[in-house]
DRENDO-1510 file (C-alpha; in Angstrom, 1 decimal, always signed):
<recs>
REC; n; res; u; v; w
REC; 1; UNK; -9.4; +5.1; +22.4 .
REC; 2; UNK; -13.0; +7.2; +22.0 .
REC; 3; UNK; -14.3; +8.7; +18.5 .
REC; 4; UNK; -12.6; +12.1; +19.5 .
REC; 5; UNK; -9.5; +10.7; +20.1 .
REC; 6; UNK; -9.6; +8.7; +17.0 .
REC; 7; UNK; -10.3; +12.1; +15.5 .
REC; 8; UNK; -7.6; +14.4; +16.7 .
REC; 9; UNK; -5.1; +11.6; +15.9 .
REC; 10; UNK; -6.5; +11.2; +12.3 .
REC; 11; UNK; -6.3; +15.2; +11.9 .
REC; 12; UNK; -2.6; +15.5; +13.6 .
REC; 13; UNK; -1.5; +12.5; +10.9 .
REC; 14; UNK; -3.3; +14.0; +8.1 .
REC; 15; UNK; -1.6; +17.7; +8.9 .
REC; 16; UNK; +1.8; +16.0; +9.0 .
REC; 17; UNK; +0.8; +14.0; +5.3 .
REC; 18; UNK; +0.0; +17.7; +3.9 .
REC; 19; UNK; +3.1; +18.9; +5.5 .
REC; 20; UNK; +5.2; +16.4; +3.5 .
REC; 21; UNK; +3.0; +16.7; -0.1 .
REC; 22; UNK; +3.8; +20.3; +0.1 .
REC; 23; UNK; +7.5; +19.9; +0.5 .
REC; 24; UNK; +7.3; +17.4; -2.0 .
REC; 25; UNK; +5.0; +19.6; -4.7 .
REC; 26; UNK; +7.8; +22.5; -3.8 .
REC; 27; UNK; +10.2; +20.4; -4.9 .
REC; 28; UNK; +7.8; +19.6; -8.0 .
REC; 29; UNK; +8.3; +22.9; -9.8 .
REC; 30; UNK; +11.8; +22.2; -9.8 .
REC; 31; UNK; +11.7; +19.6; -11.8 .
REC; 32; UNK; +9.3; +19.8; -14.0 .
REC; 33; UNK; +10.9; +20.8; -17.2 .
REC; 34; UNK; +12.6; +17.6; -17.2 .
REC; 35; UNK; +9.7; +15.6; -15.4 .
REC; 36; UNK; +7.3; +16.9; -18.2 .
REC; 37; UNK; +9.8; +15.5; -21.1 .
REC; 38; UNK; +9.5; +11.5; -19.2 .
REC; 39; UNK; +5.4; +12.3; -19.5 .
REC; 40; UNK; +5.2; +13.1; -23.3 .
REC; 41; UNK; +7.9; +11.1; -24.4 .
REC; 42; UNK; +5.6; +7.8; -24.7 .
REC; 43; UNK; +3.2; +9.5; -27.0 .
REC; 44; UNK; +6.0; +11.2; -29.3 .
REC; 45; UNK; +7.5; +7.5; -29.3 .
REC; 46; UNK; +3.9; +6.1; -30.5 .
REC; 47; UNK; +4.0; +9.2; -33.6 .
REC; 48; UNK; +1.7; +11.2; -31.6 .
REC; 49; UNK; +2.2; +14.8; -29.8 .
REC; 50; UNK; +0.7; +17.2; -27.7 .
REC; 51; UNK; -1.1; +20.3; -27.7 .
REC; 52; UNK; -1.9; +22.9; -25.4 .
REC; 53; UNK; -5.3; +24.3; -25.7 .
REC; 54; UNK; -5.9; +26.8; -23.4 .
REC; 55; UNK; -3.3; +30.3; -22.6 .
REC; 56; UNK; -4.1; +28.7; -18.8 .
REC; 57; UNK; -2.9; +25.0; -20.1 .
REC; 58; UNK; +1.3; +25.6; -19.1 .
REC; 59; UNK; +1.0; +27.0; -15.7 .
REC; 60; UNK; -2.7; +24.1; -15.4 .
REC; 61; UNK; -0.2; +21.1; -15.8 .
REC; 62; UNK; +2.8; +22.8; -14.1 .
REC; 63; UNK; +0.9; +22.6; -11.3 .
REC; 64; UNK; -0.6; +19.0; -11.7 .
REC; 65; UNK; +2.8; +17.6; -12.3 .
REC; 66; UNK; +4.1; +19.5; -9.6 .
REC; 67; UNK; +1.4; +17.7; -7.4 .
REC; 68; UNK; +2.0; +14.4; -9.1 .
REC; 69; UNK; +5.7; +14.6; -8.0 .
REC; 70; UNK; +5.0; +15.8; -4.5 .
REC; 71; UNK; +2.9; +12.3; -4.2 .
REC; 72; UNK; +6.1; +10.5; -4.5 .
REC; 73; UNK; +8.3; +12.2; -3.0 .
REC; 74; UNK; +6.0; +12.1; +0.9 .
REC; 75; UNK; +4.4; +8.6; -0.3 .
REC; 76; UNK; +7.2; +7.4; +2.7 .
REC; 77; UNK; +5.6; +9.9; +5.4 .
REC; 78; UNK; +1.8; +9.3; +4.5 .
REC; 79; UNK; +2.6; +5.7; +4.3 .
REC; 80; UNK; +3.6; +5.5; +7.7 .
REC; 81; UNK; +1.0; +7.7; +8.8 .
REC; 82; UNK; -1.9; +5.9; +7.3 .
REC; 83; UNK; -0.2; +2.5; +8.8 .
REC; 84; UNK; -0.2; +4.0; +12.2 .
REC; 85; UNK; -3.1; +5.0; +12.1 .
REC; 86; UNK; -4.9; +1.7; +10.9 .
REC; 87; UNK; -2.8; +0.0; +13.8 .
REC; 88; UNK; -2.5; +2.6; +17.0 .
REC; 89; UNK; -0.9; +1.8; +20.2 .
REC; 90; UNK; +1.8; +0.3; +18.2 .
REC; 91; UNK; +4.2; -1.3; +20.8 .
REC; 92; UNK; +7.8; -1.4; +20.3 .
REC; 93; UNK; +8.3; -4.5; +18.0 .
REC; 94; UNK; +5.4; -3.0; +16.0 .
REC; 95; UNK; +6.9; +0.2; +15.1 .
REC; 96; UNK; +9.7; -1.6; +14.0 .
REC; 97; UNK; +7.3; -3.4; +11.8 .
REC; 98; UNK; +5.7; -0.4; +10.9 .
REC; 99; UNK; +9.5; +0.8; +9.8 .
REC; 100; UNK; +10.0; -2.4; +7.7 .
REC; 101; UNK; +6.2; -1.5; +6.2 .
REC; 102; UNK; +7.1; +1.7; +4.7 .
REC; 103; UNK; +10.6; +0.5; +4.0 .
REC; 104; UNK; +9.3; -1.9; +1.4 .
REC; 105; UNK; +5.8; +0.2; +0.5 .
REC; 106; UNK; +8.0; +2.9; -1.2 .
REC; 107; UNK; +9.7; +0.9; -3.8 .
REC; 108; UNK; +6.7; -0.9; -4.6 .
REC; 109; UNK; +5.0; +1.8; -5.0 .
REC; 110; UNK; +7.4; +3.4; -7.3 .
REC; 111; UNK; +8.1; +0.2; -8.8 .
REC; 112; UNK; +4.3; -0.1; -9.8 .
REC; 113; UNK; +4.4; +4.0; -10.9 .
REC; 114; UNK; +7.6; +2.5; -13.2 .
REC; 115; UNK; +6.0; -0.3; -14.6 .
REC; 116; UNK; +3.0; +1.3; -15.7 .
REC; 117; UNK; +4.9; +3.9; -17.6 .
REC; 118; UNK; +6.7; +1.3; -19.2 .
REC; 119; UNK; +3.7; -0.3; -20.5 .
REC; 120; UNK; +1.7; +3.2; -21.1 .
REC; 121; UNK; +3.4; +3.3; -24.7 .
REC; 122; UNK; +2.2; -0.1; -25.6 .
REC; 123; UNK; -1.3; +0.8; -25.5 .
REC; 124; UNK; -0.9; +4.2; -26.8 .
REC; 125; UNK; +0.9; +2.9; -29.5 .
REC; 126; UNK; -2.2; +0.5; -29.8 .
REC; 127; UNK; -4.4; +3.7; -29.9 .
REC; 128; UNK; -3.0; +5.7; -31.9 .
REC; 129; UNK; -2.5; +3.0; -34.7 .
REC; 130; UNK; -5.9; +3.1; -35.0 .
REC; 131; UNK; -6.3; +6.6; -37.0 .
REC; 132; UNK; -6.6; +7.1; -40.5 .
REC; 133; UNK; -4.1; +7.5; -42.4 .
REC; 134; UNK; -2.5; +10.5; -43.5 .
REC; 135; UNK; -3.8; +12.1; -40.0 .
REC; 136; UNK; -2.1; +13.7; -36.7 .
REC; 137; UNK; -2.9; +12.5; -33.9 .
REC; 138; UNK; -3.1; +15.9; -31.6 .
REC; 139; UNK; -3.6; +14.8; -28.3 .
REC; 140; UNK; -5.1; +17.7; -26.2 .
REC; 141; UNK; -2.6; +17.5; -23.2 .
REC; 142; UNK; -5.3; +18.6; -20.6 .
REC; 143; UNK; -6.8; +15.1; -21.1 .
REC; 144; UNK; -3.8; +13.0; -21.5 .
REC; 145; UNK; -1.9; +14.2; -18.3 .
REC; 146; UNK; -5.3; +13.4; -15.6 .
REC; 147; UNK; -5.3; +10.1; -17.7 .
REC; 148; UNK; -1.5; +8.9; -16.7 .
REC; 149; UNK; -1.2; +10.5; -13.5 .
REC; 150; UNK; -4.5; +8.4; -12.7 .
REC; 151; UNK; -3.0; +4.6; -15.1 .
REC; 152; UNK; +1.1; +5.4; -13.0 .
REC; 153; UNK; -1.1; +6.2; -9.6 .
REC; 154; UNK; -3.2; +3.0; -10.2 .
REC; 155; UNK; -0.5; +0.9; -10.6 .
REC; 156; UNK; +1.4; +1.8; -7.4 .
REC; 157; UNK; -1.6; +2.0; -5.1 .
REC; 158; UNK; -2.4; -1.5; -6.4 .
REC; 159; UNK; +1.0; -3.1; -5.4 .
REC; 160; UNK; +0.9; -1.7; -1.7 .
REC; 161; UNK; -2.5; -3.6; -1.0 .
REC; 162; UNK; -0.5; -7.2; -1.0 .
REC; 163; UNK; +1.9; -5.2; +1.8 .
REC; 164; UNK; -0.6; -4.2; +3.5 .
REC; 165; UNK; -2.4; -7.8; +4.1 .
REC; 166; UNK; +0.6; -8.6; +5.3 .
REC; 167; UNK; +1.3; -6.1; +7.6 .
REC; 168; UNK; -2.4; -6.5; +9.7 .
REC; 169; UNK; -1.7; -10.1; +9.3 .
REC; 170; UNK; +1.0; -9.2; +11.4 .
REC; 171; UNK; -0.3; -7.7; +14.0 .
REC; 172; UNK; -3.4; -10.1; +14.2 .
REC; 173; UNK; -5.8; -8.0; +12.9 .
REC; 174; UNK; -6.6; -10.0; +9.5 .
REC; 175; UNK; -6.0; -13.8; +9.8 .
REC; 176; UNK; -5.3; -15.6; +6.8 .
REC; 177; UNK; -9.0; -17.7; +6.9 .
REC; 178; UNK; -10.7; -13.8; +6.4 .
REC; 179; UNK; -8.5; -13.9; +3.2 .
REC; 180; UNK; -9.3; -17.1; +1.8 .
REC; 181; UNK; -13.0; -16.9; +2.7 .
REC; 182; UNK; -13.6; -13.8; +0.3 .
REC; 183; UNK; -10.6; -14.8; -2.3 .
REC; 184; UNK; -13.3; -14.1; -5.2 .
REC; 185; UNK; -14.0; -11.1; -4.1 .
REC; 186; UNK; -10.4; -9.6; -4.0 .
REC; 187; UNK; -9.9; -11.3; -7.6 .
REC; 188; UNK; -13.1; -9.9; -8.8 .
REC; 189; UNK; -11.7; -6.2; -7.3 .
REC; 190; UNK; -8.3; -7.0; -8.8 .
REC; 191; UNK; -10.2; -7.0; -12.2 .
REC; 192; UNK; -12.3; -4.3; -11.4 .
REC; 193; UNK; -9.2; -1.8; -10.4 .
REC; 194; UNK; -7.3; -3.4; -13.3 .
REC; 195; UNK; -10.1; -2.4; -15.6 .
REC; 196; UNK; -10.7; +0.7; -14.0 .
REC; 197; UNK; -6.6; +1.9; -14.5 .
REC; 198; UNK; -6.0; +0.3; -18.1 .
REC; 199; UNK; -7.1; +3.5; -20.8 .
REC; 200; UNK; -10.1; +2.9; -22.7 .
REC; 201; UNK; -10.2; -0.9; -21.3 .
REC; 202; UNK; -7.3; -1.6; -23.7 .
REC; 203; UNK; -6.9; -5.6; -22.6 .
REC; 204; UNK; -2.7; -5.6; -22.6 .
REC; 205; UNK; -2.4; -2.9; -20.1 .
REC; 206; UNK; -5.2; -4.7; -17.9 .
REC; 207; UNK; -3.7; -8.0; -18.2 .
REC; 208; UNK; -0.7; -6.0; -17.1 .
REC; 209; UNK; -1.2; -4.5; -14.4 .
REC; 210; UNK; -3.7; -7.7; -13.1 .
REC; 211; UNK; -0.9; -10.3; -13.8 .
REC; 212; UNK; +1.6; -8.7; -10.7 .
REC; 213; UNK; -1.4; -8.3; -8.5 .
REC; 214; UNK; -2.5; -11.7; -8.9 .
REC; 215; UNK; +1.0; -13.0; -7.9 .
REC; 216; UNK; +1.5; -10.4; -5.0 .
REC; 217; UNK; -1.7; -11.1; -4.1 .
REC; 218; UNK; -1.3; -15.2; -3.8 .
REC; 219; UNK; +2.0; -14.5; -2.5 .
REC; 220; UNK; +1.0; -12.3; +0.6 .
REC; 221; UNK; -2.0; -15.2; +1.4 .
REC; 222; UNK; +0.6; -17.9; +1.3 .
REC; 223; UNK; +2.8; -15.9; +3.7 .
REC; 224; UNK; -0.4; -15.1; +5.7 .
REC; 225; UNK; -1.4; -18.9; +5.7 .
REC; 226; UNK; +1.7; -19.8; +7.0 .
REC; 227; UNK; +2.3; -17.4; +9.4 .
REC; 228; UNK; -1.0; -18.3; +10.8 .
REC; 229; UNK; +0.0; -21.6; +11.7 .
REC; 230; UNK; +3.2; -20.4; +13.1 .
REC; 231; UNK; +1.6; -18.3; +15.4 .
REC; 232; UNK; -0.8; -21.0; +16.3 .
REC; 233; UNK; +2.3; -23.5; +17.3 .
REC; 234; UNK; +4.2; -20.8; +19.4 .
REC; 235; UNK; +0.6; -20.2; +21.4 .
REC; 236; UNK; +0.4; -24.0; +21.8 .
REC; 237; UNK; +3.8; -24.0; +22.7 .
REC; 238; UNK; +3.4; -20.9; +25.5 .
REC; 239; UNK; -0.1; -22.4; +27.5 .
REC; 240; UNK; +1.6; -25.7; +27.3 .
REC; 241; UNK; +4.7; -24.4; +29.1 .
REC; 242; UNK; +2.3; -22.4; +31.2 .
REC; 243; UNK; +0.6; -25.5; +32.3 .
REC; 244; UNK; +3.6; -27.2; +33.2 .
REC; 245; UNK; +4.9; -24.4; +35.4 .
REC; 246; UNK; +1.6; -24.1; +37.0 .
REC; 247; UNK; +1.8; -27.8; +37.7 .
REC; 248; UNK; +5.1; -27.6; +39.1 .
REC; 249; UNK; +4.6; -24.6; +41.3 .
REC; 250; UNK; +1.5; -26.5; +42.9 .
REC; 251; UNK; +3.5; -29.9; +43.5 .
REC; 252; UNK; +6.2; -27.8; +45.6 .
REC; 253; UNK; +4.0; -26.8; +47.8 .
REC; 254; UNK; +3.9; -29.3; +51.4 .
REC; 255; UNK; +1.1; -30.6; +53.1 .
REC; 256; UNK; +1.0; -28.1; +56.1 .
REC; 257; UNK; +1.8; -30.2; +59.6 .
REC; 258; UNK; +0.0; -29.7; +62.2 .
REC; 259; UNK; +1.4; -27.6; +65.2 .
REC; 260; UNK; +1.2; -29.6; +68.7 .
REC; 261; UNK; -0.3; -27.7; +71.3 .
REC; 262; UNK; +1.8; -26.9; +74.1 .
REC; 263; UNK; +2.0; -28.7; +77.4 .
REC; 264; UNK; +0.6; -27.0; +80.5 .
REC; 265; UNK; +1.6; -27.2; +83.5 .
REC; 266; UNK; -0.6; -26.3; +87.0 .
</recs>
């Protein structure tokens, strides 16, 4: 495939990923009433609330939320469409794979959006317990919504990278001995992202949100490893049962006979 076919087919995928987040966002506004109540409830849980500073501020984070939600809703569309683009010319088996990919991408995803709201009011509890007494807390919601879109987003784009390994691994496009060979690097990005998500480097959130990686992460490179060797045995397997066949085929074959000539006769 050339560079500007490449390019069409990442424009035409992209198109049909805005496509979906606009549906999604559409159906944002819907619920965001409710959606907004889930958001704020971990800091009214911690004794803290929030303000709105700006007459822009409501219809700002109606719109943000509204964004936030259309993310989830299409994460099954622009999941497939990023994995189809990573892998073209998927062949039929493949797609079915790339089926299975998105089938178990979305609830990790969510499940990693979940989890990090149900740690968020740890560490905001942590936060919070650290003003003086007889003070509010009054936390300006402009800040504090960009700040837990980007911890829940964190969290779920961090569980789809084990998926992911496994699903070029696959495909043979990322053997298990690339994986192994650069293990401390992936654990020192799993640190870094980790870091980067948890507020204000607060430790428990980053030891939460590292902890599952670390496990998806050795789990997808044991799968890897072994899949590896299984794929190794069934290509032993194959030339070796080519080899017989091609011996067998060439033993069937006679010896031409010579063909007498004929007799003539004066």
């Amino acid at each position: 495939m050339s560079l500007k076919e490449h390019l069409i087919e990442a424009r035409n995928r992209l198109f049909k990923s805005l496509i979906a987040l606009t549906l999604g966002t559409i159906a944002g506004f819907f619920v965001y009433d409710w959606l907004l109540e889930l958001i704020i409830a971990p800091v009214q849980a911690a004794g803290g609330s929030v303000n709105f500073t700006a007459v822009m501020s409501p219809f700002d984070i109606m719109i943000k939320v509204a964004l936030f939600v259309g993310i989830l809703v299409s994460s099954p569309v622009w999941l497939y469409q990023l994995w189809a683009f990573i892998v073209p010319g998927l062949k039929k088996n493949e797609r079915r794979l790339s089926y299975t990919f998105v089938a178990i991408s979305v609830p990790l995803f969510i499940g990693g959006v979940a989890m990090a709201y149900f740690v968020l009011p740890f560490a905001l509890q942590f936060f919070i317990s650290l003003a003086p007494e007889n003070s509010e807390n009054l936390i300006n919601i402009n800040e504090y919504l960009p700040f837990i879109i980007r911890l829940l987003l964190a969290f779920g784009l961090a569980m789809l990278v084990p998926v992911l390994m496994v699903g070029l691994n696959l495909v043979g496009v990322l053997p298990a001995k690339v994986i192994l060979k650069n293990w401390r690097i992936t654990v020192f990005l799993i640190a870094v992202v980790a870091a980067m998500a948890a507020p204000g480097g607060d430790a428990i959130t980053m030891f939460a949100l590292a902890g599952p990686l670390f496990l998806t992460f050795a789990a997808a490179t044991i799968f890897c490893y072994f899949n590896d060797k299984k794929r190794v045995k069934k290509q032993a397997a194959q030339d070796a049962e080519n080899e017989r066949l091609a011996q067998g085929e060439s033993s069937t074959i006679a010896t031409p006979e010579p063909i007498d000539e004929p007799n003539s006769q004066i």
